[in-house]
DOVEXMAR-520111 format. One line per field, with one value per residue: x, y negated, z of N, C-alpha, C in turn. Coordinates in nm, 3 decimals. Layout:
n.c1 = [X,...] $
n.c2 = [Y,...] $
n.c3 = [Z,...] $
ca.c1 = [X,...] $
ca.c2 = [Y,...] $
ca.c3 = [Z,...] $
c.c1 = [X,...] $
c.c2 = [Y,...] $
c.c3 = [Z,...] $
//
This chain:
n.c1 = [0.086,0.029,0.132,0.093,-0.034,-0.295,-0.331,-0.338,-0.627,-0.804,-0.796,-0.915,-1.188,-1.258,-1.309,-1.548,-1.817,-1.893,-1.935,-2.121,-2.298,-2.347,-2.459,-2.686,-2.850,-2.883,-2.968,-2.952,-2.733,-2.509,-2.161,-2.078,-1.944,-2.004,-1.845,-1.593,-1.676,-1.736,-1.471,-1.341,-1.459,-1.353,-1.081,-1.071,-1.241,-1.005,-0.797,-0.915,-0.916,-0.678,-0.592,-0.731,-0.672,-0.362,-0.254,-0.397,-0.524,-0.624,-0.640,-0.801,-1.112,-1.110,-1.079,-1.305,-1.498,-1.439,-1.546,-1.803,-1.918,-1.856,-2.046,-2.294,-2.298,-2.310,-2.570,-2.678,-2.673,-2.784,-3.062,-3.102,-3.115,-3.310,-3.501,-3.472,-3.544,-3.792,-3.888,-3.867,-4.067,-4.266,-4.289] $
n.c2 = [0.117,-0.219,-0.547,-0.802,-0.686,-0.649,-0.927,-1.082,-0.918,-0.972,-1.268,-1.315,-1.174,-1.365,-1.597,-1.520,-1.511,-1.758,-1.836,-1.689,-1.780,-2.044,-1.973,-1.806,-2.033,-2.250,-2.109,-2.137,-2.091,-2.233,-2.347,-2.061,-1.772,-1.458,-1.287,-1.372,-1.297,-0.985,-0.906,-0.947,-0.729,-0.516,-0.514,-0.472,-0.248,-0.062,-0.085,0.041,0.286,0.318,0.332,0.549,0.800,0.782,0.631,0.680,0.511,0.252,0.035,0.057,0.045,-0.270,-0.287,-0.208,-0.360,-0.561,-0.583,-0.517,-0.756,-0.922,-0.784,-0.810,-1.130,-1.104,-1.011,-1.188,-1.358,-1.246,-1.290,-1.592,-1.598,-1.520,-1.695,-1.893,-1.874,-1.836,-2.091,-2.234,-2.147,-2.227,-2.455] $
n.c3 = [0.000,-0.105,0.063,-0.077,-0.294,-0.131,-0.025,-0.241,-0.340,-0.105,-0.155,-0.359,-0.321,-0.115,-0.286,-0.416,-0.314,-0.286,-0.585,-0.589,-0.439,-0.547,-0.831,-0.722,-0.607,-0.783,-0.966,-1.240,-1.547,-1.616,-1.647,-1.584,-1.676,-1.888,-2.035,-1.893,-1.659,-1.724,-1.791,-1.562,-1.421,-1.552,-1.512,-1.232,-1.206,-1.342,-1.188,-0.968,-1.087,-1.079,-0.787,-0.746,-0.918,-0.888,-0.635,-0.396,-0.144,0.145,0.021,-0.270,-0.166,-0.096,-0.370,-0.492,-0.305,-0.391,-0.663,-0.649,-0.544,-0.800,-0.995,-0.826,-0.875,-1.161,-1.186,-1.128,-1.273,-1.527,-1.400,-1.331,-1.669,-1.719,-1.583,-1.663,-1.909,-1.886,-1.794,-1.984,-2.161,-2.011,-2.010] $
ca.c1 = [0.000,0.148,0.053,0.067,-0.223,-0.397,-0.369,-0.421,-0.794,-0.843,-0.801,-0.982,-1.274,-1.360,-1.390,-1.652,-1.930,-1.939,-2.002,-2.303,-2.413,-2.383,-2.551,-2.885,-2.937,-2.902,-3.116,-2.890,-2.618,-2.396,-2.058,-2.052,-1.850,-2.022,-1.736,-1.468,-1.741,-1.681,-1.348,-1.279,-1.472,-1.248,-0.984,-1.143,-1.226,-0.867,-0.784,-0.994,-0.892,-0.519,-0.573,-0.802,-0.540,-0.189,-0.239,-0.507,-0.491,-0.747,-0.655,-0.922,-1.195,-1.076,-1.118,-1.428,-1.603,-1.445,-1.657,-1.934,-1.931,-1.900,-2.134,-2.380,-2.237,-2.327,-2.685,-2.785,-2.643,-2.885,-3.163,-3.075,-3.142,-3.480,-3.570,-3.419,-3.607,-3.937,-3.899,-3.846,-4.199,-4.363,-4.289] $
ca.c2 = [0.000,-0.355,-0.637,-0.865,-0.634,-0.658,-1.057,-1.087,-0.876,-1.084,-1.448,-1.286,-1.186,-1.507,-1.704,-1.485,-1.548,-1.942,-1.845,-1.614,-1.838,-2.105,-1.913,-1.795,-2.141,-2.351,-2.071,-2.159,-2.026,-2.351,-2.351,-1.927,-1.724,-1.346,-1.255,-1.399,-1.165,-0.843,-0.882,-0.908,-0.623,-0.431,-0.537,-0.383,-0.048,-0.061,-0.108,0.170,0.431,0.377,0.393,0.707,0.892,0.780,0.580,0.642,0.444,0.183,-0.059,0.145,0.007,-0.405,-0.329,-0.146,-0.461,-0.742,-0.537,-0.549,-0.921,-1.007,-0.715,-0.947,-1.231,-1.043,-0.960,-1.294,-1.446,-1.241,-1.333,-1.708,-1.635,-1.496,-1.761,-2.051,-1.838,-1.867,-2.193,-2.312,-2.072,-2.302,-2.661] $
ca.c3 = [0.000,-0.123,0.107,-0.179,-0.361,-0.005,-0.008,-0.383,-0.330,-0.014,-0.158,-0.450,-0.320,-0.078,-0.364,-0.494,-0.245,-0.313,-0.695,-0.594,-0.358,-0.636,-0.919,-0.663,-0.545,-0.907,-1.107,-1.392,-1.592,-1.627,-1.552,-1.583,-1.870,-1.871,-2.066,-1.811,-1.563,-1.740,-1.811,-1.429,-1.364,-1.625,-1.415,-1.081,-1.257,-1.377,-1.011,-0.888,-1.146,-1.073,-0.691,-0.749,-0.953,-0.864,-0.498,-0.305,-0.023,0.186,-0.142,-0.335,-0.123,-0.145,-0.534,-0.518,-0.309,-0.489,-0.810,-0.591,-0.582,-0.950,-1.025,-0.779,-0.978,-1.319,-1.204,-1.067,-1.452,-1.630,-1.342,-1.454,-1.813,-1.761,-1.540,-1.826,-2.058,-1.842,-1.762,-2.142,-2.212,-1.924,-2.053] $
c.c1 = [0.091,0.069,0.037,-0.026,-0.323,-0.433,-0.458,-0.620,-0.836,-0.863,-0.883,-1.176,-1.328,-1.374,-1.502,-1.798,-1.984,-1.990,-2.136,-2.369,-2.467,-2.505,-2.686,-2.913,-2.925,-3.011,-3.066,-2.769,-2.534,-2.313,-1.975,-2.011,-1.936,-1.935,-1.602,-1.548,-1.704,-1.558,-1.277,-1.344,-1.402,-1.174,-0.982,-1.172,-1.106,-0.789,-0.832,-0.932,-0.738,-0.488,-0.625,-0.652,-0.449,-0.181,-0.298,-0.490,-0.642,-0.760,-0.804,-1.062,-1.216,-1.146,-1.248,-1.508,-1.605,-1.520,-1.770,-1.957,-1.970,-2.002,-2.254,-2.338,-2.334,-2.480,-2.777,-2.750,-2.772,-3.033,-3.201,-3.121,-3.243,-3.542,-3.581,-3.571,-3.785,-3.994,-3.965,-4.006,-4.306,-4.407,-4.372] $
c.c2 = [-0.124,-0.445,-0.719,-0.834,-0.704,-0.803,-1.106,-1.044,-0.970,-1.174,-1.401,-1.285,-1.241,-1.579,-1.644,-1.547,-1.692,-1.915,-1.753,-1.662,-1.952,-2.068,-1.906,-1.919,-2.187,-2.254,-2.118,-2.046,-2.151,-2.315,-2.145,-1.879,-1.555,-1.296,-1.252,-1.256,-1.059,-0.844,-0.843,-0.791,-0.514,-0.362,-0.440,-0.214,0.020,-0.039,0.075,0.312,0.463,0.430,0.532,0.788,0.892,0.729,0.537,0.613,0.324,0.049,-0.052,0.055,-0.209,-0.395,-0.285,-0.288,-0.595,-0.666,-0.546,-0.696,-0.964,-0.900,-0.798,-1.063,-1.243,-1.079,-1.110,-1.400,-1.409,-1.279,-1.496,-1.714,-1.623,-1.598,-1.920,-2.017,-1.891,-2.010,-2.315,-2.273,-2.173,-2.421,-2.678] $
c.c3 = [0.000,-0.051,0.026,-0.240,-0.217,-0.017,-0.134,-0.345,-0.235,-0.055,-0.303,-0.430,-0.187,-0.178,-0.413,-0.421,-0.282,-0.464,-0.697,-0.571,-0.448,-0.721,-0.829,-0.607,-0.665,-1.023,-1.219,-1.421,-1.602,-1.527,-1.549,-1.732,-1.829,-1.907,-1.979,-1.703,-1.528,-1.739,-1.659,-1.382,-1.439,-1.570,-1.260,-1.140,-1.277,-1.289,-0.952,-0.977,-1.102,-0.963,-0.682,-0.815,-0.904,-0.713,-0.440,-0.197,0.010,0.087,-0.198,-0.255,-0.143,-0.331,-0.523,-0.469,-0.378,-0.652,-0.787,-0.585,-0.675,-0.995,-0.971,-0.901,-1.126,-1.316,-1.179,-1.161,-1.539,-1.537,-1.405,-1.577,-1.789,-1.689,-1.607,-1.912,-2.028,-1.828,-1.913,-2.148,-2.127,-1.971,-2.213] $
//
């Protein structure tokens, strides 16, 4: 286990919470990339497969919840669209 991974995931996933908490209170998508999204969850799978195979250790878990985050993240982007989309259908 590298403490540097450990800090990295750490300072990684506190920033996530402020962009969830962002996204479910504005009900928009501004300001969000879905693309930048997935790509970081790539990243986190990428993460998880290497600790699964080659160095399983309490790492493995850091990546797994910072995926849980932007996965939140992900879900409350496409919530956003449908509620754009509804909104537009209202006016």
């Amino acid at each position: 286990m590298s403490i540097f991974e450990v800090v990295m995931l750490i300072c990684f996933a506190s920033a996530w919470p402020f962009s969830i908490y962002k996204s479910y209170k504005s009900k928009q998508t501004a300001g969000k990339s879905l693309l930048f999204m997935y790509t970081i969850e790539v990243g986190y799978i990428a993460g998880l497969l290497h600790k699964y195979f080659y160095n399983m250790d309490g790492v493995f878990y850091l990546y797994l919840f910072n995926f849980c985050l932007v996965l939140i993240d992900i879900a409350l982007y496409y919530r956003n669209v449908a509620i754009g989309k509804k909104k537009k259908i209202e006016i």
